[in-house]
C-alpha positions in Angstrom: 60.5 121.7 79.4 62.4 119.9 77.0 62.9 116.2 77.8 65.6 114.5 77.2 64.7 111.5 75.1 66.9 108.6 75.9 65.6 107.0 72.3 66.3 109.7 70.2 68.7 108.0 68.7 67.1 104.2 68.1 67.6 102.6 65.0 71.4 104.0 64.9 73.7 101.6 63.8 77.5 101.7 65.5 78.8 99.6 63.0 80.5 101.9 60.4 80.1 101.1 56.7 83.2 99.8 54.3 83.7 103.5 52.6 83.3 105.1 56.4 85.9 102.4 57.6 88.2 103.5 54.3 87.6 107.1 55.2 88.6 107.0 58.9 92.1 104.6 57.7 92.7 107.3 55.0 92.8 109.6 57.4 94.6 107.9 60.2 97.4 107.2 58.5 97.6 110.9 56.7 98.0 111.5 60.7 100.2 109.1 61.8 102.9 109.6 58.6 102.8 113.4 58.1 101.0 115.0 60.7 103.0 113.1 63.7 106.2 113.2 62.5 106.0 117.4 62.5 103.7 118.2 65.2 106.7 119.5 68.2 108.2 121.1 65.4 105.4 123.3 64.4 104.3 123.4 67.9 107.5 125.0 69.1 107.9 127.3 65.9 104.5 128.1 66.2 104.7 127.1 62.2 101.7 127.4 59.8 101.7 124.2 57.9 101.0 125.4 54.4 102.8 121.5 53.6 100.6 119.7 55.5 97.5 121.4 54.5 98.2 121.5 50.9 98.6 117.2 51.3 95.2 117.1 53.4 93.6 118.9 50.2 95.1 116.6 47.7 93.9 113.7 49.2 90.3 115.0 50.1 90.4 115.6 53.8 89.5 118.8 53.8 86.0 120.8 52.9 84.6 117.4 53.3 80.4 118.9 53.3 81.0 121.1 50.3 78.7 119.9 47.9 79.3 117.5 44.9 78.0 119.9 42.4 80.2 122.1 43.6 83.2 119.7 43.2 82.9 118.5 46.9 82.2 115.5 48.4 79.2 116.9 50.0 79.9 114.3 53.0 77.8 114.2 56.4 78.2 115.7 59.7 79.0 112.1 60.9 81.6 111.1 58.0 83.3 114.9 59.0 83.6 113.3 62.2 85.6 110.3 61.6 88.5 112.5 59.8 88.2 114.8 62.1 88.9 112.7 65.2 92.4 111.0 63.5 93.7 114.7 62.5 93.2 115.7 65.9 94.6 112.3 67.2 97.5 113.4 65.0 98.0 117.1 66.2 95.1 119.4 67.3 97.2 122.1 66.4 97.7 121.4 62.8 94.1 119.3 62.9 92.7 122.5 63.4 94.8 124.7 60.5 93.0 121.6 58.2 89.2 121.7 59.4 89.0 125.2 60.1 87.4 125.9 56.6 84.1 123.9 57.5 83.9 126.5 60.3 85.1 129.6 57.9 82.7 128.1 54.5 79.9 126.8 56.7 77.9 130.0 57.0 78.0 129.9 53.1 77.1 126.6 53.2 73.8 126.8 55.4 73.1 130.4 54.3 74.6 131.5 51.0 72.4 131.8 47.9 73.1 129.7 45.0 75.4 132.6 43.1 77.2 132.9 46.2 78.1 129.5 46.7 79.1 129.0 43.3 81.3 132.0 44.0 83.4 130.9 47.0 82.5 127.3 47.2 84.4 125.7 44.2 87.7 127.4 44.8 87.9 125.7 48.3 88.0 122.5 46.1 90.4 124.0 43.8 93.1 124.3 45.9 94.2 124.5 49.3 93.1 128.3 50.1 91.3 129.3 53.6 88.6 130.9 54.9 87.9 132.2 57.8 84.8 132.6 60.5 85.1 135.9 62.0 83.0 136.8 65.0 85.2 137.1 68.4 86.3 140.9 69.1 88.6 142.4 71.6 85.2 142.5 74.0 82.5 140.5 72.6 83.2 136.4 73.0 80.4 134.7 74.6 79.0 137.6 74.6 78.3 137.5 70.6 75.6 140.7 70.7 78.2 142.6 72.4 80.0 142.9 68.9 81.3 146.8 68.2 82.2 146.1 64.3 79.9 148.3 62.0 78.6 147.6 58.6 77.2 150.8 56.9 75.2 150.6 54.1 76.0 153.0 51.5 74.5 152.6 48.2 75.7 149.0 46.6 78.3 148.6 49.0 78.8 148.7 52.9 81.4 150.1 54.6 82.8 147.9 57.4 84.8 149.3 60.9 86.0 147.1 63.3 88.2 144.6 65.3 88.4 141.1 65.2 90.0 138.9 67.5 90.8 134.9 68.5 90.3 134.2 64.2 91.9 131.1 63.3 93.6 131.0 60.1 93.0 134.8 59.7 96.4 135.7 58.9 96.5 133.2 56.2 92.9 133.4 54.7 91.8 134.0 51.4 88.2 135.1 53.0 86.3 135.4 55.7 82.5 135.4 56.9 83.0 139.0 59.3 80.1 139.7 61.3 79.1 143.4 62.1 76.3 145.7 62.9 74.4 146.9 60.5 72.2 148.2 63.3 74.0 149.4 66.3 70.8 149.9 68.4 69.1 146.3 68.0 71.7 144.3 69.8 71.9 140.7 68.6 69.0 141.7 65.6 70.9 144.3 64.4 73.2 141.6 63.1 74.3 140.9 59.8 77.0 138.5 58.0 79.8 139.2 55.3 81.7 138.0 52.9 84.9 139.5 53.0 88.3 139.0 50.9 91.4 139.7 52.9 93.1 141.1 50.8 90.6 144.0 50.2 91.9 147.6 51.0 91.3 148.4 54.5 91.8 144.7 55.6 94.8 145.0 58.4 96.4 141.7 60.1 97.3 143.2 63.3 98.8 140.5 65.5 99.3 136.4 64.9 98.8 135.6 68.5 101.1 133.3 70.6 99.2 130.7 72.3 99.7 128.3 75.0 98.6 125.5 73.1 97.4 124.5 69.7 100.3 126.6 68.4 100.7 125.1 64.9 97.1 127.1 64.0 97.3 130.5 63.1 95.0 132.5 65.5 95.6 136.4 64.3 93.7 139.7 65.0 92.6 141.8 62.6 91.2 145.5 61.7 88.8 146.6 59.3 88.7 150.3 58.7 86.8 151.7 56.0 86.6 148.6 54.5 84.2 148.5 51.1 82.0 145.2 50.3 79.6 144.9 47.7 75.9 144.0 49.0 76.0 140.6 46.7 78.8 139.4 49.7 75.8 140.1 52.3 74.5 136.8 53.6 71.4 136.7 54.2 69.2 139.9 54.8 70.3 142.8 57.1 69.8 141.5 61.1 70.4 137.6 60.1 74.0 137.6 61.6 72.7 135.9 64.7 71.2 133.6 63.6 73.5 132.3 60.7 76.3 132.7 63.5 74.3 130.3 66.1 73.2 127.9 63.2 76.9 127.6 61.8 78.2 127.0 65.2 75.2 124.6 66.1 76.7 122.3 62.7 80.3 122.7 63.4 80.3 122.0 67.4 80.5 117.9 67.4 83.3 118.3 65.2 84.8 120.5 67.4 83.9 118.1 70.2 85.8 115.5 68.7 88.6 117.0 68.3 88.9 117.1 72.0 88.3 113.4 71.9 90.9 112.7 69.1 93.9 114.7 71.5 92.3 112.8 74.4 92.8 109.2 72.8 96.0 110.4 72.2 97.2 110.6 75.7 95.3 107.8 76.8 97.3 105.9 74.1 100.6 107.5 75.5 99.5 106.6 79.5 98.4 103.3 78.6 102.1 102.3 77.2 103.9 103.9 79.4 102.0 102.3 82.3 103.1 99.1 81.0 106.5 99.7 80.4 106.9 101.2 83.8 108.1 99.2 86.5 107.9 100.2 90.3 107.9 97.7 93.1 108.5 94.9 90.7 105.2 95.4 88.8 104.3 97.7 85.8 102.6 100.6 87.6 99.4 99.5 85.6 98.8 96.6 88.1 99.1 99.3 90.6 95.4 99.7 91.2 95.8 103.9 91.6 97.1 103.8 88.0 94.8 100.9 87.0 92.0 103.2 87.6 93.3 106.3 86.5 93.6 104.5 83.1 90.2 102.9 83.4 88.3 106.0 84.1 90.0 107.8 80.9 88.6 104.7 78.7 85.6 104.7 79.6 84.9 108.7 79.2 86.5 109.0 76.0 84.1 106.5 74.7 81.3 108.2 76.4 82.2 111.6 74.4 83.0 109.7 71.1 79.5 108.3 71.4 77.5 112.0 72.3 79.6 113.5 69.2 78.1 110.6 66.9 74.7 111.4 68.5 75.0 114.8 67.9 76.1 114.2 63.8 73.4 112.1 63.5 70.7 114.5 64.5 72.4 116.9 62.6 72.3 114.8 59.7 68.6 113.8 60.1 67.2 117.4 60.8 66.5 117.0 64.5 66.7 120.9 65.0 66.7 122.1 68.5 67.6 118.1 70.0 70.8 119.2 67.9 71.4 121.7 69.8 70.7 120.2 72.8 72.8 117.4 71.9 75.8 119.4 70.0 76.2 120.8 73.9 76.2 118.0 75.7 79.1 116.7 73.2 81.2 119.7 73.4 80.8 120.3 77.1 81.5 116.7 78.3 83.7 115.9 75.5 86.4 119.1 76.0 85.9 118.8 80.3 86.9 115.1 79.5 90.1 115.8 76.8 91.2 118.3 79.9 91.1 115.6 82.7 92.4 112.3 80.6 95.2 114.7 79.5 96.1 116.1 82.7 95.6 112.8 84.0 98.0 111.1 81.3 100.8 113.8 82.7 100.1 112.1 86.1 101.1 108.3 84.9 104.1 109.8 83.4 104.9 111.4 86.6 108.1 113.5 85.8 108.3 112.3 82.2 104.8 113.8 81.4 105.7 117.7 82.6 108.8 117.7 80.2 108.7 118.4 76.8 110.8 115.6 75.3 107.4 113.8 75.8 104.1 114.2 74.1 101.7 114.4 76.8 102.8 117.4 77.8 102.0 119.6 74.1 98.9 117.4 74.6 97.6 118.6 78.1 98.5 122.1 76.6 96.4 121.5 73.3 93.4 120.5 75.0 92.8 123.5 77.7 91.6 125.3 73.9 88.2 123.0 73.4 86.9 124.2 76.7 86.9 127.9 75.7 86.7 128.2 71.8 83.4 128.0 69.8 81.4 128.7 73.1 83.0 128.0 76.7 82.1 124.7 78.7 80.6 127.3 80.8 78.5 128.6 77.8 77.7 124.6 77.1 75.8 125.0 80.1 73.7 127.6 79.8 72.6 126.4 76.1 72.0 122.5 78.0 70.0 124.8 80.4 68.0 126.9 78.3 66.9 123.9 76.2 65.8 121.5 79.0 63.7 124.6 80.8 62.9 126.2 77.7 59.2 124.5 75.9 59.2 123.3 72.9 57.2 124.9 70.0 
């Protein structure tokens, strides 16, 4: 049984440093000037912001772990989450179209050898193209080893068949990691891991799917039929797609974690205004105690989930392996339940004002229903909190 080490994290210091400070202000107000001022449009046009993400890129906000000697600034899993929390604070929707390429490039990063980084790393840096992380399917989500795509080997190339489903920024990628079965009969070790350019014959954008929230991201479907790629894309040997799936997600899930935390600040910001402006019964409905409360409790758990995401980075950071895990769950779990409640909350100290659209909280309360099912479920948190607390170490 693992136990759950309440000084894991001693010697942590919550003060940030001056760059960290500068990082977090640069991208702050990048969210409050440009993202802010377009976030119901693209939400209601369901509008790719090509605009927005092109500025991001310019001023270094995106591919922040890319390596410097790739032209990155090869940045931490803590520092990625201090940009990450403002974009989101900003829009999740268009927060999401920015960071999605640590998700899309990070199987390269953890995995790729040192040709292939040098092949798809550097143009990331270049300019403001997309990747992609495709692993969802029509009927394999949580259930990754339920995956259907195929990856045939035939002589220096493989031949890839398949669906793929739920892929953000598909429709607008350059590339995308595409995981198949390279072995159809070995479940989740018959698993292997692609590099695939979207453009390549056989490549199909099926469907851009309408979403209830986070609607400024492009989530699309896509087919793959009879689709060539040379064996230098594979990452990885043949039956590794598990595993470079799990680790990616493992690195990328406190920054999805705080996204939930940087749309849940935001309606706590928008409740805690308004529940001073308000007056009812000749007092601002925040001396009301229900209200009081209400406002109290969504303090007090969005600093809770800001602190497990900063947990989680640093043992990421400092090679803490399966406590990462451990760690990255409790973050995502607690941290998207929370961004659920404070924003449905938030609609609540509005009252009528919150369920209309002319005010934020209600794009908000739809933006945040998203952390608890993409890049593994709340429900999927669980079982990964459960299997590492039963499971022994070693």
């Amino acid at each position: 049984m693992v136990a759950i080490d309440k000084g894991t994290a001693a010697g942590v210091s919550f003060a940030l440093t001056e760059e960290q400070k500068e990082l977090r202000a640069l991208a702050h107000t990048f969210a409050e000037r440009e993202i802010r001022p377009h976030e119901a449009e693209c939400d209601a046009e369901m509008r790719h912001p090509a605009d927005l993400i092109a500025k991001a890129h310019e001023l270094g906000l995106m591919n922040l772990h890319v390596p410097a000697e790739y032209g990155g600034l090869g940045l931490s899993a803590f520092d990625g989450l201090l940009v990450s929390e403002e974009l989101y604070w900003g829009c999740s929707g268009i927060g999401t179209s920015i960071t999605a390429n640590g998700l899309g490039s990070g199987p390269v990063l953890l995995f790729g050898t040192q040709e292939q980084q040098a092949r798809w790393l550097p143009p990331l840096i270049e300019s403001p193209i997309l990747c992609s992380f495709a692993l969802s399917e029509p009927g394999a989500g949580s259930d990754v080893a339920a995956l259907r795509s195929t990856a045939v080997r035939d002589g220096d190339e493989y031949v890839l068949n398949g669906s793929k489903t739920f892929i953000t920024n598909a429709g607008h990628a350059e590339w995308a990691v595409v995981f198949a079965k390279t072995d159809p009969a070995a479940g989740r070790r018959g698993m292997s891991a692609f590099v695939v350019e979207m453009g390549s014959a056989g490549v199909t954008i099926e469907k851009h799917l309408e979403k209830m929230g986070q609607r400024a991201t492009d989530t699309s479907a896509f087919a793959l039929t009879d689709v060539r790629v040379p064996v230098e894309n594979r990452l990885g040997e043949e039956g590794d797609g598990f595993k470079i799936a799990m680790a990616t997600l493992d690195f990328t899930r406190p920054g999805t974690a705080i996204g939930a935390v940087g749309v849940a600040q935001a309606a706590y910001e928008h409740a805690l205004e308004y529940s001073k402006e308000r007056v009812t019964f000749d007092l601002p409905i925040a001396m009301h105690q229900a209200v009081g409360f209400m406002v109290a409790d969504m303090a007090t758990e969005i600093q809770a989930s800001r602190l497990l995401c900063w947990q989680a980075a640093w043992m990421l950071d400092n090679g803490m392996g399966r406590e990462a895990t451990l760690y990255s769950s409790f973050a995502k779990r607690f941290a998207a339940d929370t961004a659920m409640k404070v924003t449905t909350d938030a609609v609540q100290v509005l009252g009528g004002y919150g369920y209309i659209k002319e005010y934020p909280v209600e794009k908000l309360m739809r933006d945040a229903k998203l952390f608890q099912i993409y890049e593994g479920t709340s429900q999927i948190q669980r079982l990964v909190i459960a299997r590492e607390i039963f499971t022994p170490k070693g």
